[in-house]
C-alpha positions in Angstrom: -12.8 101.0 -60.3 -10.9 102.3 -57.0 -10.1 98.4 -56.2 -9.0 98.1 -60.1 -6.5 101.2 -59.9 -5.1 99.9 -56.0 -4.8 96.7 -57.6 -2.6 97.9 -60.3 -0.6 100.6 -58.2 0.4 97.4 -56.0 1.6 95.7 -59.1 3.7 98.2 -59.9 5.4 99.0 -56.8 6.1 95.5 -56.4 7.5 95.2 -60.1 10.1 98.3 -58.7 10.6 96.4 -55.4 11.7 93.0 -57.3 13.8 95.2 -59.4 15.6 97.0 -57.3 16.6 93.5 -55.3 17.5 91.9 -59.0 20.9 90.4 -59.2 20.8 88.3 -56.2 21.6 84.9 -57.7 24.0 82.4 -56.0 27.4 82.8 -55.2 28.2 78.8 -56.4 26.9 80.1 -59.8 29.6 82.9 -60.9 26.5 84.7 -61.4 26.9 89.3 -60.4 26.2 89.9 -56.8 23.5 92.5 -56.1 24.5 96.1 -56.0 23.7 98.0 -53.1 25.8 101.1 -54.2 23.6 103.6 -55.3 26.3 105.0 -57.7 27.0 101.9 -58.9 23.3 101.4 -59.6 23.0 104.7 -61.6 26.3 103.8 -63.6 24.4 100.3 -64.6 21.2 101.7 -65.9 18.4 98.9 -66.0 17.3 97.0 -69.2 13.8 95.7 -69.6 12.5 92.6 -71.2 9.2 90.9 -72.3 8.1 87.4 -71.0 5.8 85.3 -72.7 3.4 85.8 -70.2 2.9 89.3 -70.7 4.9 90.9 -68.4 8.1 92.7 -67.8 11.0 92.0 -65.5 14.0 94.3 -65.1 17.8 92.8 -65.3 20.7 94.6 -64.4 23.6 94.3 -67.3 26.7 92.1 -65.7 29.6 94.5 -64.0 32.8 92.6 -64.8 34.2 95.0 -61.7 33.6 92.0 -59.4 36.4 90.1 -60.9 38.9 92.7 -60.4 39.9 92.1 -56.9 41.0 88.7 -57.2 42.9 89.8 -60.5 44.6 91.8 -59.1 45.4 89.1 -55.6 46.8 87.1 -58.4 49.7 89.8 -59.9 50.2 90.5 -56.3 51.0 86.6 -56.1 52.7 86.4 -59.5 55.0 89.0 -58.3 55.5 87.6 -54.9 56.2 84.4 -56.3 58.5 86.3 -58.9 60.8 88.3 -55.8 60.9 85.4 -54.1 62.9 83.4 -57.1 65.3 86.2 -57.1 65.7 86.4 -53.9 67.0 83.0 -53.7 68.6 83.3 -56.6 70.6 85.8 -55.4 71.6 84.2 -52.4 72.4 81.2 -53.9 75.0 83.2 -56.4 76.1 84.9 -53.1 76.6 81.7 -51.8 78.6 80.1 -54.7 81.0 83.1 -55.0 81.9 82.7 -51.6 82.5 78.7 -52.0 84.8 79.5 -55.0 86.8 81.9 -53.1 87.5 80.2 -50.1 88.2 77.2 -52.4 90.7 79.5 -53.9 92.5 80.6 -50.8 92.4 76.7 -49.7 94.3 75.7 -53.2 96.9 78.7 -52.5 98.3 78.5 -49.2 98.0 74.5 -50.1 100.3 75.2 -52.8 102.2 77.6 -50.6 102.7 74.8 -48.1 104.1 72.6 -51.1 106.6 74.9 -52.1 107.5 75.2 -48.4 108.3 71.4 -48.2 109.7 71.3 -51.5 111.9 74.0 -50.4 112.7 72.7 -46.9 113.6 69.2 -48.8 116.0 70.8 -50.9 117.6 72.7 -48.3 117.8 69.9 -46.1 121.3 68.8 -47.3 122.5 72.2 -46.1 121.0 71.7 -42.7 123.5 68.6 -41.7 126.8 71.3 -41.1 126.2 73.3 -38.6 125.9 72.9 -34.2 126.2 75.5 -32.8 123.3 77.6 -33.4 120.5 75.8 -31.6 118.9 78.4 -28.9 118.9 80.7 -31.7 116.9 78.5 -33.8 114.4 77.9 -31.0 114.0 81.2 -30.7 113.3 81.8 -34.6 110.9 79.2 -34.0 108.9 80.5 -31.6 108.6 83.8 -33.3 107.8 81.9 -36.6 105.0 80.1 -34.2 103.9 83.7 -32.6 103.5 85.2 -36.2 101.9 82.8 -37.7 99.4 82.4 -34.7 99.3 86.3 -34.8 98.3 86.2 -38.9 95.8 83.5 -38.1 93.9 85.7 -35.3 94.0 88.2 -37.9 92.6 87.0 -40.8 89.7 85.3 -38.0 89.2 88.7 -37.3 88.7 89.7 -41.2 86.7 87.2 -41.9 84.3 88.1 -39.2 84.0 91.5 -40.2 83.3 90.0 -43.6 80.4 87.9 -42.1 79.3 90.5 -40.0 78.8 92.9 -43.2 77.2 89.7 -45.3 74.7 89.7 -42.3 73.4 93.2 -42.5 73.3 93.8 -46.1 71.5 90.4 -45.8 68.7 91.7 -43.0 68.5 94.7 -45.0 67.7 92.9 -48.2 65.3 91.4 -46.1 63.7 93.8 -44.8 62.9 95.2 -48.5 61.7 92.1 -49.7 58.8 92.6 -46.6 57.6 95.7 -48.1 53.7 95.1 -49.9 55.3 97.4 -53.1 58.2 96.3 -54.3 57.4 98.6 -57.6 57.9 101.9 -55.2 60.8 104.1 -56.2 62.3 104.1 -52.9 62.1 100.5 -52.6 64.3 100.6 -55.9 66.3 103.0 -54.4 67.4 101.1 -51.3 68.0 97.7 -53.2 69.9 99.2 -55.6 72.5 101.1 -52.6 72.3 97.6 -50.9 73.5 96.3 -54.1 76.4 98.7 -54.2 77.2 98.1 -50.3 77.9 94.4 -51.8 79.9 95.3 -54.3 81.9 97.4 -51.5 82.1 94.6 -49.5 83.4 92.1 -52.3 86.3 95.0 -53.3 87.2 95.4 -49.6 87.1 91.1 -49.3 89.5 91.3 -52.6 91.9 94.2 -51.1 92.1 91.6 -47.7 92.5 88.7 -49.8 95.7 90.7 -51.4 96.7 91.8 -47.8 96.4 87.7 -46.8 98.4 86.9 -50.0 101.2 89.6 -48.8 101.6 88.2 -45.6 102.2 84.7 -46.9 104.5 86.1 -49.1 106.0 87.6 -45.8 106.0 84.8 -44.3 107.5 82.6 -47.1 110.4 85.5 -47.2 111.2 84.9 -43.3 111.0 81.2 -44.2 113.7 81.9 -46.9 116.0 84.0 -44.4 115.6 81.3 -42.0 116.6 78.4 -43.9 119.6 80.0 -44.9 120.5 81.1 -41.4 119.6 77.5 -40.2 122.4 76.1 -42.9 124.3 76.1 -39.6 122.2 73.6 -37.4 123.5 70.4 -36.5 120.2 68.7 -35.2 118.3 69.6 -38.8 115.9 66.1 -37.9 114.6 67.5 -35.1 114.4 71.3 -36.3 112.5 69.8 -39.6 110.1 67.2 -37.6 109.2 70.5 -34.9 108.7 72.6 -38.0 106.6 69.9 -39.8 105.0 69.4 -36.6 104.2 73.2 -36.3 103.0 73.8 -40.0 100.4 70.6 -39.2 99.0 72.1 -36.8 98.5 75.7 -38.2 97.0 73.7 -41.6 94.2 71.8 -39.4 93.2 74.9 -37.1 93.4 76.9 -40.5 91.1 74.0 -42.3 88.9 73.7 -39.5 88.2 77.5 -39.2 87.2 77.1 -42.6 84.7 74.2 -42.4 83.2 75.9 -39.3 83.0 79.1 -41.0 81.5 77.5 -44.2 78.8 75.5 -41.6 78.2 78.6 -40.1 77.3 80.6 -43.6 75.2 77.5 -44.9 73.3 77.9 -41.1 72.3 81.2 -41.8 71.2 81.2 -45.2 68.9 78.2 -44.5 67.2 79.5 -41.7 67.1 82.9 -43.8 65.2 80.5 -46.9 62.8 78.9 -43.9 62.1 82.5 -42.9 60.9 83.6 -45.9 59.0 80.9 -46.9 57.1 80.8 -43.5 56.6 84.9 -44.7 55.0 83.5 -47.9 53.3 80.8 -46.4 51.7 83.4 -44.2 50.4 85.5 -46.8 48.9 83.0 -48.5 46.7 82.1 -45.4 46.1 85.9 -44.8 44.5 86.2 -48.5 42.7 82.9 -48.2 40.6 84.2 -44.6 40.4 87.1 -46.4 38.4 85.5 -49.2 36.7 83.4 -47.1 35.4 86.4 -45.3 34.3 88.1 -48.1 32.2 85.0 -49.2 31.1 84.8 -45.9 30.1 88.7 -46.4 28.5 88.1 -50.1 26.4 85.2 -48.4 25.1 87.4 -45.8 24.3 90.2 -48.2 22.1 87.2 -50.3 20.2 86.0 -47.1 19.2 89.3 -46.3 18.0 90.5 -49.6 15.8 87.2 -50.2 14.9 87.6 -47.0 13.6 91.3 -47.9 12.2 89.9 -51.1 10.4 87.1 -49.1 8.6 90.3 -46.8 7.8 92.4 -50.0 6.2 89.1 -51.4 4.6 88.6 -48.2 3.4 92.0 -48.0 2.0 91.7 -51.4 0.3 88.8 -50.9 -1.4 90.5 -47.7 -2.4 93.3 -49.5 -4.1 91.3 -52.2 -6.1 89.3 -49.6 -7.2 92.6 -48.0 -8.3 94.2 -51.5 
């Protein structure tokens, strides 16, 4: 009778035992990973169910909690993926305004130089009368040559205060788009007064494109005075082949200013695009170890319970023998 009762009071305790450990399928399978949170366990109460055989096993109900982490890895990749596009795009609009405008300046003082010619051609009948003027003329020249050498330093200068503002709204837009949570209000906050820091900047680049557009008009009016006080020169050939010379030269330096300019702002926005991709490309990696590691962690957690299971069936199994 004593034997009968330890008998059954072994049962039992091993019945609670295999319960307790229940839920530790294979990670392959999709199936719930055990809980070893006792809170958790009391939250997920237990059901009970019959087998043929007679007796009764214990299942816990499925927690669809396990699933939530790597929901939510996936918004935080949807809106990666998402800032990222905007980001791009952005620059890439950026990128395209500034094309257009310097295209726009090109097609002006182009046109400005046209006019010039056209201007000089016309007045180049006039030209043929007068001698005596000569050293006066050279000097004109060389003070046409000084100021337009002088507006050229000037509008470098302009345009590198340009790029140097483009560069640190730039580093501050990306130092925003580093931030985990871009859904902060601060966050918001900052893009938004880096948004109206551009804005400044393209008014102040409009007020020195008027400023440029002054001074050509400055210029063109000393060209103007010039050719009427050069209706006097005798050697017009040579005044108009130095001038023509002069003007060439100015045009190329201008042009190739540009074009280096231009490489230089397609240079940085390239390596700015390889930056950030190398900064996605990163996180990616970092959330992939980290999911390795937590499968590595889940594996562990399944070796060790079926390795307690195995010593409470073991134990059972010793106890039996010694009844």
């Amino acid at each position: 009778m004593v034997s009968r009762q330890k008998q059954k009071m072994g049962i039992f305790a091993t019945i609670l035992a295999l319960a307790g450990c229940q839920g530790a399928y294979n990670s392959h399978t999709g199936a719930p990973q055990p809980v070893l949170d006792q809170r958790v366990a009391q939250e997920t109460p237990l059901k009970m169910e019959t087998i043929p055989q007679g007796g009764i096993i214990m299942k816990r109900t499925y927690d669809p909690s396990w699933e939530m982490p790597k929901r939510d890895v996936d918004v935080i990749r949807e809106q990666l993926s998402k800032l990222q596009g905007e980001f791009i795009q952005l620059h890439t609009g950026q990128e395209q305004k500034m094309l257009s405008k310097f295209q726009e300046v090109e097609q002006r003082v182009a046109q400005m130089r046209r006019e010039e010619m056209r201007k000089a051609a016309q007045d180049a009948e006039l030209m043929a009368l007068v001698k005596s003027k000569f050293d006066t003329i050279d000097k004109n020249i060389s003070f046409l040559k000084a100021s337009e050498a002088q507006q050229i330093s000037e509008k470098d200068a302009l345009l590198a205060v340009l790029d140097d503002k483009f560069v640190a709204v730039e580093d501050r837009l990306e130092q925003l788009n580093k931030k985990d949570d871009f859904q902060n209000k601060a966050h918001q906050q900052e893009i938004r007064m880096a948004l109206e820091e551009l804005s400044k900047i393209k008014a102040e680049k409009d007020v020195l494109i008027r400023a440029l557009d002054k001074k050509f008009n400055e210029v063109e009016n000393f060209t103007e005075v010039l050719s009427e006080g050069l209706k006097s020169v005798e050697y017009e050939q040579d005044v108009q082949n130095r001038l023509a010379v002069a003007r060439k030269q100015a045009m190329e330096e201008a042009r190739e200013m540009r074009l280096l300019e231009e490489l230089e702002m397609r240079k940085s926005l390239e390596q700015d695009r390889r930056e950030q991709l190398s900064l996605v490309m990163q996180q990616a990696e970092r959330e992939k170890l980290a999911g390795e590691r937590a499968n590595i962690e889940r594996a562990k957690r399944q070796a060790e319970l079926e390795f307690k299971i195995a010593s409470l069936k073991k134990a059972i199994v010793m106890k039996k023998f010694s009844i």
